[in-house]
N, C-alpha and C positions, 0 to 999 in steps of 0.2 A: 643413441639416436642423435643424426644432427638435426638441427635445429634450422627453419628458415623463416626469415623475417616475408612479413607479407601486407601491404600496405591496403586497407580496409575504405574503399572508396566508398561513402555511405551515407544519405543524409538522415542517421538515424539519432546524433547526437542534438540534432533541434527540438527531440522530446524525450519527457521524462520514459516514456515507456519501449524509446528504442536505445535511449541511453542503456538503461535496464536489460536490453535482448542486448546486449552487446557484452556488458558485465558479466549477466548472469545464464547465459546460454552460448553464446556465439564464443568465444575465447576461451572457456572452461572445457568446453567442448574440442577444439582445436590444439590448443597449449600439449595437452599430453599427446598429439600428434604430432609434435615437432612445430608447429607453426606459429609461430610469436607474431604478432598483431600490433601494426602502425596504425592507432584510431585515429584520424585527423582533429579529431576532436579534443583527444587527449595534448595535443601541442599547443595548442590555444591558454594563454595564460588567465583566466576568470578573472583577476584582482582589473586587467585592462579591459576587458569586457565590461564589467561596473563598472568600473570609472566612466569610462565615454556615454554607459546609459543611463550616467546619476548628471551631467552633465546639459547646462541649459540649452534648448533649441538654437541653433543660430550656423553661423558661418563656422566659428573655433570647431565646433562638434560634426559639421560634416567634414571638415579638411581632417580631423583626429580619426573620425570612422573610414577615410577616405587609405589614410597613414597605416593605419592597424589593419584593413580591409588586403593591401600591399606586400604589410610584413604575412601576416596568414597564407594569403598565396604563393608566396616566397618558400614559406615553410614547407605548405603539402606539394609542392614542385620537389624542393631538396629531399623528404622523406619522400617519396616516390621514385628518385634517384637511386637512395640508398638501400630501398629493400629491394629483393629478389624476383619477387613478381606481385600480381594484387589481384584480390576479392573483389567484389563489385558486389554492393547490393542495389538490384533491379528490380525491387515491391517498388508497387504505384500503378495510377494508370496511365503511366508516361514514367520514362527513367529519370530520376533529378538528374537537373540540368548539371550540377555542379562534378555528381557522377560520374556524365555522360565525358564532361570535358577531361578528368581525371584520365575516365579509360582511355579517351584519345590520345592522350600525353603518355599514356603509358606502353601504348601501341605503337608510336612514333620512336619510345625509347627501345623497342624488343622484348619488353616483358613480358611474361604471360600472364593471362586473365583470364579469372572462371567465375562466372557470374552466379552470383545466389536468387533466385526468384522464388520465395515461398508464396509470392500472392499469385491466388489462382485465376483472379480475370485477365482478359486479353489484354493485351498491351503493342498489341503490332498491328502491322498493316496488311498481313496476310497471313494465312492458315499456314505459312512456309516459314516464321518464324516467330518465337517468343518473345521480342521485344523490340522495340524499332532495330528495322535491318543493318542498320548501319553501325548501331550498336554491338551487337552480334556479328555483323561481318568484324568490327575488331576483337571482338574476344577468341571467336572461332578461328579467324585466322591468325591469332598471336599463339596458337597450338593447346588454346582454353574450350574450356567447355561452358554449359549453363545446364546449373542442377537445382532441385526445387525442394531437395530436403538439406537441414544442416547437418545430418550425417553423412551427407554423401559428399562434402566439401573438403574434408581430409583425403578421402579418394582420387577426387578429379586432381590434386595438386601430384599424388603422387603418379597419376600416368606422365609416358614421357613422351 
């Protein structure tokens, strides 16, 4: 089986319990389907994270958060580059924002995108789609879908 990288646009790594679905559900799940998982999360080095937040109030510590804030978005630009296509998680009652800009750059590059939404409240602006339209106009039209279980997420990658 070949194997495809797929870059995990998600703001699930700002908690301990989506870090967790992402560990211990989403990628265990995935991995024996061929699909190897760019966390954004996982590129971030922790030792520079403490640093900057052990670090006193002042000018030095926003110019440092400002520095690292640069390198980060640097990073999930270049790993969005390099994998194949990307995941999208779209729980909330709004898509993160951080998300939302990921799918756009990824839409812009030609990748495709299949969006995960296991949360069941509305999230749109009409009964005509699942999540802001705009959002969905780029996954659907990057030849992705949006599916509400994570077993159905090995599937939508492999239609063509």
């Amino acid at each position: 089986m070949t194997s495809r990288t797929i870059y995990l646009a998600n703001p699930l790594g700002f908690s301990e319990a989506g870090a967790r679905f992402i560990r211990e559900v989403l990628a265990p799940q995935l991995a024996p389907r061929g699909l190897d998982i760019v966390n954004p999360f996982d590129l971030v080095d922790p030792d520079k994270v403490n640093a900057l937040s052990g670090m006193a109030a002042g000018p030095e510590r926003v110019a440092a958060w400002r520095a690292l804030n640069m390198d980060i978005g640097q990073g999930n630009i270049a790993a969005i580059d390099r994998c194949e296509a990307m995941l999208a998680v779209l729980d909330g009652v709004d898509v993160d924002s951080g998300t939302a800009s990921e799918i756009g750059y990824a839409f812009a590059k030609g990748k495709r995108i299949v969006g995960y939404r296991g949360d069941f409240r509305s999230a749109a602006e009409n009964e005509g789609c699942v999540v802001n339209l705009q959002v969905e106009y780029f996954i659907r039209a990057s030849g992705g879908t949006i599916v509400a279980k994570v077993d159905a997420i090995a599937d939508a990658f492999a239609i063509s």
